[in-house]
MARDRENVEX-663928 format. One line per field, with one value per residue (C-alpha): x, y, z; chain. Coordinates in steps of 0.2 Angstrom, whole numbers, plus 5000, padded with zeros to 4 digits. Layout:
BEGIN
c1	c(X, ...) .
c2	c(Y, ...) .
c3	c(Z, ...) .
chain	c(A, ...) .
***
This chain:
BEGIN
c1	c(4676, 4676, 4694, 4699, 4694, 4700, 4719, 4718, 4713, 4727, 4739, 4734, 4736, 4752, 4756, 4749, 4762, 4779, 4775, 4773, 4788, 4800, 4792, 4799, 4816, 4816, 4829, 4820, 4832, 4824, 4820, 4825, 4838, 4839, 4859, 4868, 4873, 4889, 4881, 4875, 4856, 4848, 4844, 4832, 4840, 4835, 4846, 4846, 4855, 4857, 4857, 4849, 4832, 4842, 4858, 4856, 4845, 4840, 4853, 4866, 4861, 4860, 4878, 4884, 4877, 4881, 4901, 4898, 4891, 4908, 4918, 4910, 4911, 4929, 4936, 4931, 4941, 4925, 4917, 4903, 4898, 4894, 4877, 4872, 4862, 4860, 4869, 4870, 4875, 4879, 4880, 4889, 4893, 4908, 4917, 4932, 4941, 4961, 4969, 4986, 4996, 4989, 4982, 4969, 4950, 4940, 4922, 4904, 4910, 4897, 4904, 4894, 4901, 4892, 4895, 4889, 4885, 4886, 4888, 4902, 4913, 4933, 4948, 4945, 4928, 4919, 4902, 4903, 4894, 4904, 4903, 4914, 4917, 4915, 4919, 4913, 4920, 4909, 4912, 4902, 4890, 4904, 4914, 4933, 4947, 4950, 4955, 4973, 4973, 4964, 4977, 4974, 4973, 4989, 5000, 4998, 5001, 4985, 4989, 5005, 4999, 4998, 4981, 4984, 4992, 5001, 4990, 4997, 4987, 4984, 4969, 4974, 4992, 4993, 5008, 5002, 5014, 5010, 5022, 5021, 5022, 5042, 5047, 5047, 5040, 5026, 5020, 5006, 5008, 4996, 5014, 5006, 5021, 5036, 5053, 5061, 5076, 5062, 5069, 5058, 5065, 5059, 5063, 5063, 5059, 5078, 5081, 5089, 5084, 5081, 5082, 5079, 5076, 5063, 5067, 5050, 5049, 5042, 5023, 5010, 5000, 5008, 5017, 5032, 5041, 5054, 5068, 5065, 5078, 5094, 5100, 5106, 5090, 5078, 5087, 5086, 5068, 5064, 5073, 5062, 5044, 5042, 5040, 5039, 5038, 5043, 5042, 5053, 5054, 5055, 5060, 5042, 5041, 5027, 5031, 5021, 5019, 5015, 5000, 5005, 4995, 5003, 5021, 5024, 5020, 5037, 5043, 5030, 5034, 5052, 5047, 5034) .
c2	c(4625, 4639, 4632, 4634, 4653, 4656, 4649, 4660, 4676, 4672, 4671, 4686, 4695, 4689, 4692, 4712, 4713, 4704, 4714, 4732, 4726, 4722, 4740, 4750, 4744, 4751, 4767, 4779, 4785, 4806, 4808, 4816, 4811, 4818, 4820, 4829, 4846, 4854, 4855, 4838, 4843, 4834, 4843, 4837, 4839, 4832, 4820, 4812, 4795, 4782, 4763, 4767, 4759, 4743, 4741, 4747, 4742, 4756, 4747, 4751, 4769, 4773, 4767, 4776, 4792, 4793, 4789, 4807, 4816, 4812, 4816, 4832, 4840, 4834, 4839, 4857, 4869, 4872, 4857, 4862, 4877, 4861, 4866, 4852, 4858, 4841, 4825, 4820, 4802, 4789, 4768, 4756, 4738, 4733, 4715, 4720, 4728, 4718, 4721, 4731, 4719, 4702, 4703, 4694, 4699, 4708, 4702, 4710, 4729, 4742, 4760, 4778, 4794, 4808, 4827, 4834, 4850, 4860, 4880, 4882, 4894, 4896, 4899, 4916, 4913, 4919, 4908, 4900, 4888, 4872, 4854, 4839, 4822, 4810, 4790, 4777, 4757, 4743, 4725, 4714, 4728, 4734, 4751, 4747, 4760, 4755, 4769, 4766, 4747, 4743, 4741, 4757, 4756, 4753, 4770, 4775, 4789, 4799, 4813, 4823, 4818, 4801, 4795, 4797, 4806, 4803, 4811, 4813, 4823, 4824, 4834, 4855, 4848, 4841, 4836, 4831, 4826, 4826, 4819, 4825, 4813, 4823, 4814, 4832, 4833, 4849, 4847, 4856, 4858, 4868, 4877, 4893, 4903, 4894, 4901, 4893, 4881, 4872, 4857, 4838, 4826, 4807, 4795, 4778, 4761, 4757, 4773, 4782, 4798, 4808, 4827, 4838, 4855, 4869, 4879, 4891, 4906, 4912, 4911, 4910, 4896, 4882, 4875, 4870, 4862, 4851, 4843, 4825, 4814, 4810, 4792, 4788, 4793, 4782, 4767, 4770, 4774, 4760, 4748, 4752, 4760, 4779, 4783, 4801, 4815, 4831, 4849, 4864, 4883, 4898, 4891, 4882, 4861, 4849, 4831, 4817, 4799, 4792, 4778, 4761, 4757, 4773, 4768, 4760, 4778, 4781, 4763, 4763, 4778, 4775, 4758, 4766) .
c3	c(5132, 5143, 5149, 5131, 5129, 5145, 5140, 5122, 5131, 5142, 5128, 5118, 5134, 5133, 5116, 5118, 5135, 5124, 5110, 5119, 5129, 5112, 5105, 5121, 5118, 5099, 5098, 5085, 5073, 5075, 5093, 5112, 5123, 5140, 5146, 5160, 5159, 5164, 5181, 5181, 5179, 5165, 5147, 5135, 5116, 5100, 5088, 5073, 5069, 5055, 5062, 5078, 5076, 5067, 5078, 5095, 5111, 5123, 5137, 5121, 5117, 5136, 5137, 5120, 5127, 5146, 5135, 5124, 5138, 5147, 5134, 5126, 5145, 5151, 5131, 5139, 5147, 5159, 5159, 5171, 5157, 5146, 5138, 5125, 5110, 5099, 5091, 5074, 5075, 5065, 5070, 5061, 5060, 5057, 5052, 5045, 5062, 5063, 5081, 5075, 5089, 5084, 5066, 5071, 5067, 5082, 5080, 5085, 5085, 5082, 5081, 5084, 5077, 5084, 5080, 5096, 5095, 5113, 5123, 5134, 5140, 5133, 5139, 5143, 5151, 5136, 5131, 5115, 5102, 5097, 5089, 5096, 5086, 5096, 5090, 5102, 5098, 5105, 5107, 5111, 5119, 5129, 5128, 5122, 5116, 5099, 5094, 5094, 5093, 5078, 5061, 5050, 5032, 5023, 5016, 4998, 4989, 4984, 4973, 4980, 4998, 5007, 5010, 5030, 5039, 5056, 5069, 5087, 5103, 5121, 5128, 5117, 5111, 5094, 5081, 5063, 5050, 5031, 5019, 5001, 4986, 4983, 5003, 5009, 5026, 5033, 5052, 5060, 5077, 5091, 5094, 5087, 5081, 5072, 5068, 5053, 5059, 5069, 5076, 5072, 5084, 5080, 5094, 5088, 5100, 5099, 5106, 5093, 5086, 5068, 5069, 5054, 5056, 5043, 5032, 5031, 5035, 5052, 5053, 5066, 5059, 5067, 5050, 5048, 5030, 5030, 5017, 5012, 5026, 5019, 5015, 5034, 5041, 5029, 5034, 5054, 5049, 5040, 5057, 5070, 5073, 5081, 5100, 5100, 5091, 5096, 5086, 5095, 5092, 5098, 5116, 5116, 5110, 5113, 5114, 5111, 5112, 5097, 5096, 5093, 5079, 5070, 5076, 5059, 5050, 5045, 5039, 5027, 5022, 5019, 5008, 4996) .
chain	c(A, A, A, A, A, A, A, A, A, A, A, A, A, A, A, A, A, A, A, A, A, A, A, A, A, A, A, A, A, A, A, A, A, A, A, A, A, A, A, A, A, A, A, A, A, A, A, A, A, A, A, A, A, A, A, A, A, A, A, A, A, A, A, A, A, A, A, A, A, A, A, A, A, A, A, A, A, A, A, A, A, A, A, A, A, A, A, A, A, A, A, A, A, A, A, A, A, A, A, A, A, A, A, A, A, A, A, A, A, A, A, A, A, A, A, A, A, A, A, A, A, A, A, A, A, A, A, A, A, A, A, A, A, A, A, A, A, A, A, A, A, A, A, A, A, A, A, A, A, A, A, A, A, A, A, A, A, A, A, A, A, A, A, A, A, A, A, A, A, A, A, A, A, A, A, A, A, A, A, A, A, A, A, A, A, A, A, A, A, A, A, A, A, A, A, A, A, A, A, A, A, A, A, A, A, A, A, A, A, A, A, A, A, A, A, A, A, A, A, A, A, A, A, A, A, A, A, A, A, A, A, A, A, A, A, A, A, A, A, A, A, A, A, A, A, A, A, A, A, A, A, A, A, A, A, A, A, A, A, A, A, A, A, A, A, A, A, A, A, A, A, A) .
***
């Protein structure tokens, strides 16, 4: 008997230790987090999230933030003024990711958005508040690029735009270009000032090239319109996927690689 009470005891001892051990692993969905500064010392911030508490272990969250705290310092111009305020962030599951190469299906991917909100110094050294958004892919509890692998959801028209447009960058430089519903063309562009005759030069994976030029006016907003391409160009566009794009005026250009699962922008474009 005294055998007996002694194995129980033992086993609700047990119990109490599994069950604090399973309740220190839960991610609270309104808490703190301490990160890393621009100057590697550690900050304690607050943050909110949707689908922590149901989809992520602490080994996962430590691995999601250590990820943003990277990025949202290196995006800076001074990464060591890095002076994080907070994170909205939001976890999701998803089963419906296609790799863009393959077709086939990736499985076990959770993805956090996060709107990390931070100080840091421009440019011109001046201290300013600022939000980054930040997505993180994970399969299989490892960090994977995704971004530009996973196949993006098919063009259609959605009033007189396209429901997506074709979104280029590399660290400050961007090239966006927006079709209209009329085959007219506008691009946005971190040129700054654009003269009209602005030159869009589309290098395609067979090496050949489409080059239209603007016919806007001069403007310092970074726009630039374009006439619809004629008959010739639609069918080199509609042969091979895009490699580049390139936007040039006024003696500056910025040239970009375009990502693979966005090569096929144009031909789907071409064949709506």
């Amino acid at each position: 008997m005294k055998n007996f009470l002694i194995l129980i005891l033992i086993s609700l001892q047990f119990q109490s230790c599994k069950s604090d051990l399973t309740k220190s692993q839960i991610v609270e969905d309104t808490s703190t987090v301490v990160v890393k500064n621009g100057k590697n010392l550690n900050d304690t911030i607050n943050y909110t999230c949707q689908g922590c508490k149901s989809l992520l272990t602490k080994e996962t969250f430590t691995l999601i933030q250590t990820e943003a705290q990277n990025r949202a310092k290196n995006n800076l111009n001074n990464p060591l003024s890095f002076i994080p305020v907070s994170q909205n962030i939001t976890i999701l599951k998803l089963d419906s990711l296609i790799d863009f190469t393959t077709g086939k299906k990736i499985d076990s991917v959770i993805v956090a958005k996060i709107n990390y909100s931070y100080i840091g110094k421009n440019a011109y050294g001046t201290e300013m508040s600022g939000e980054q958004l930040i997505w993180i892919y994970l399969v299989k509890g490892q960090i994977k690029d995704l971004v530009n692998e996973i196949k993006l959801e098919d063009l259609k028209f959605n009033d007189k735009y396209i429901n997506r447009t074709l979104f280029c960058y590399k660290d400050d430089k961007f090239i966006e270009l927006i079709p209209t519903k009329d085959k007219s063309i506008i691009i946005k562009s971190s040129l700054g000032c654009v003269d009209e005759g602005a030159s869009l030069i589309l290098t395609l994976e067979d090496n050949t090239e489409v080059k239209i030029l603007s016919w806007n006016d001069f403007n310092c907003e970074g726009k630039s319109y374009f006439n619809p391409f004629n008959q010739n160009q639609v069918q080199k566009l509609k042969l091979s996927p895009i490699k580049y794009i390139h936007i040039y005026s006024r003696s500056k250009s910025e040239l970009l690689e375009v990502p693979k699962n966005q090569s096929d922008y144009l031909q789907q474009f071409t064949k709506l």
